[in-house]
N, C-alpha and C positions, 0 to 999 in steps of 0.2 A: 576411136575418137577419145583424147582426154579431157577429164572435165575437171575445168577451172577452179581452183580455190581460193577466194578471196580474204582470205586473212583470218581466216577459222584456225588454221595450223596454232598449238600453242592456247586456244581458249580455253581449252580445261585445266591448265596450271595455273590461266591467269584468274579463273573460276574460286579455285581451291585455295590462290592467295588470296582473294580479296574474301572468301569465305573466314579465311584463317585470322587475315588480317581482324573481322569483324567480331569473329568469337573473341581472340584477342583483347577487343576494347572492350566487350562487356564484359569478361572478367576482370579488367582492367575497374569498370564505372563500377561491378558489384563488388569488390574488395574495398574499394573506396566507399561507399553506401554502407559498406559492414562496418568499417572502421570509426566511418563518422558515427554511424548508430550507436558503436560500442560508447565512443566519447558523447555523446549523448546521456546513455545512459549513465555514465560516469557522472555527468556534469548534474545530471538530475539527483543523484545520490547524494551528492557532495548541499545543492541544495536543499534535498529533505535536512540534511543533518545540521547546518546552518540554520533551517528553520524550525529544528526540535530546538536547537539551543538555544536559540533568542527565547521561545515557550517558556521554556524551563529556568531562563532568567528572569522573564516577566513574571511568571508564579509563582519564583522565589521571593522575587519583592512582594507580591500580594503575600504569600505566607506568613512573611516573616511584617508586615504592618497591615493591620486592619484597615486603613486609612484607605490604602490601594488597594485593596481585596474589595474594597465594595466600588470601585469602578469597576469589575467583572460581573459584579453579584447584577445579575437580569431576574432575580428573583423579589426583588423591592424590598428584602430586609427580613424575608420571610421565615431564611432560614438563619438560626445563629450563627454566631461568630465562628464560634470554634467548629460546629459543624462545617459550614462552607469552607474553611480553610483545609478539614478533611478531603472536602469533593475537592478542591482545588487539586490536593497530593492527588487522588483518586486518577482526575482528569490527565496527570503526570505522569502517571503507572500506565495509561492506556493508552494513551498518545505515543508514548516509548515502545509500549510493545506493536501497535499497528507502525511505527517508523521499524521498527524491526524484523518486520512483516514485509513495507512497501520494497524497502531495499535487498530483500533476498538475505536478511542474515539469517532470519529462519523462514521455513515454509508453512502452508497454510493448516496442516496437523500439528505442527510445534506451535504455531499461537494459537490453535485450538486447544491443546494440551496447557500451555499455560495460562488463558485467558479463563478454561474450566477451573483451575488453581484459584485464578484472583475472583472469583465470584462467591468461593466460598464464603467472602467477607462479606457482613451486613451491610457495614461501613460504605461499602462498594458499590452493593446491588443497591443500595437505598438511592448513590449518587447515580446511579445507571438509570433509576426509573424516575426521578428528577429532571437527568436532563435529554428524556425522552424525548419532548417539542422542538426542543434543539435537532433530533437527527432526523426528527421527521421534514426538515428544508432540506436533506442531503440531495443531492442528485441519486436516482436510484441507482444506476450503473456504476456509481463512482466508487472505489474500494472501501472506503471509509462507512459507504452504505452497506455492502455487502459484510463487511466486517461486522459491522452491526445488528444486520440481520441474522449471522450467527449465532452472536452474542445472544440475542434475544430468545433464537430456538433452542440456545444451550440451558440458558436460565429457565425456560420452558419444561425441557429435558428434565433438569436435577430437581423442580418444583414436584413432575409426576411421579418421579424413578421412588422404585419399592425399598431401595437399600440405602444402607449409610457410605458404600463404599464409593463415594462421590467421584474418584478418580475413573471411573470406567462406564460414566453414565454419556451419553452422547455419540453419536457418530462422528472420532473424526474426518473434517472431508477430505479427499483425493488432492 
């Protein structure tokens, strides 16, 4: 006796296309996810650097007229002139290197290496522990926090450290 086949003949090719077919699209949806991400992250770069700039035009006009440096100054007049126009630069130099930070132009041991650099200044660290209050509203998880917190165990670091050779005190991080 033969036993009937109802239309089975043929189901594992059509198995293996529509298998094929479906791998297919999702390399298809994840190349497209990729690409958009890339232009994402493009687009976000492009906006940090737009938003250093405007910074660093806005600071310039405070620098350069006292008039518009004390609509920044959140300090009520406390500090001088010519100092706050220093924290202003200060705020300039950090801002630039955590933008150069967020966009991958360098990584997190090159602004630790440079950020060790700029603390050597008084000028700096004076502006750093000033505008302490200010970082304490950061979100903690946000980089700007984390950068900060760095910063602060770096300064930490070269307050304890036994030697002059300032360049090798700290853990870069990973």
């Amino acid at each position: 006796m033969a036993t009937r086949n109802f239309g089975t003949q043929g189901c594992g090719s059509t198995a293996a296309a529509g298998l094929t077919f479906t791998v297919g699209i999702g390399v298809l949806i994840a190349q497209q996810w990729h690409s958009r991400r890339l232009r994402l992250n493009e687009q976000q770069h492009i906006n940090l650097a737009n938003q250093q700039r405007l910074h660093w035009e806005l600071l310039s006009k405070a620098l350069e007229d006292p008039a518009l440096a004390a609509v920044l100054d959140t300090h009520k007049g406390t500090i001088p002139s010519d100092k706050y126009r220093q924290f202003l630069f200060a705020n300039a130099v950090y801002t630039n290197a955590l933008l150069a930070y967020r966009i991958g132009n360098v990584n997190r041991a090159e602004l630790f290496g440079h950020l060790r650099g700029t603390v050597q200044n008084p000028i700096f660290r004076e502006y750093w522990e000033v505008t302490r209050p200010a970082r304490a509203s950061l979100e903690a998880s946000s980089v700007e926090a984390q950068v900060g917190r760095m910063m602060d165990n770096l300064i930490n670091d070269l307050d304890e450290a036994d030697t002059e050779e300032w360049w090798v005190v700290g853990d870069p991080p990973e």
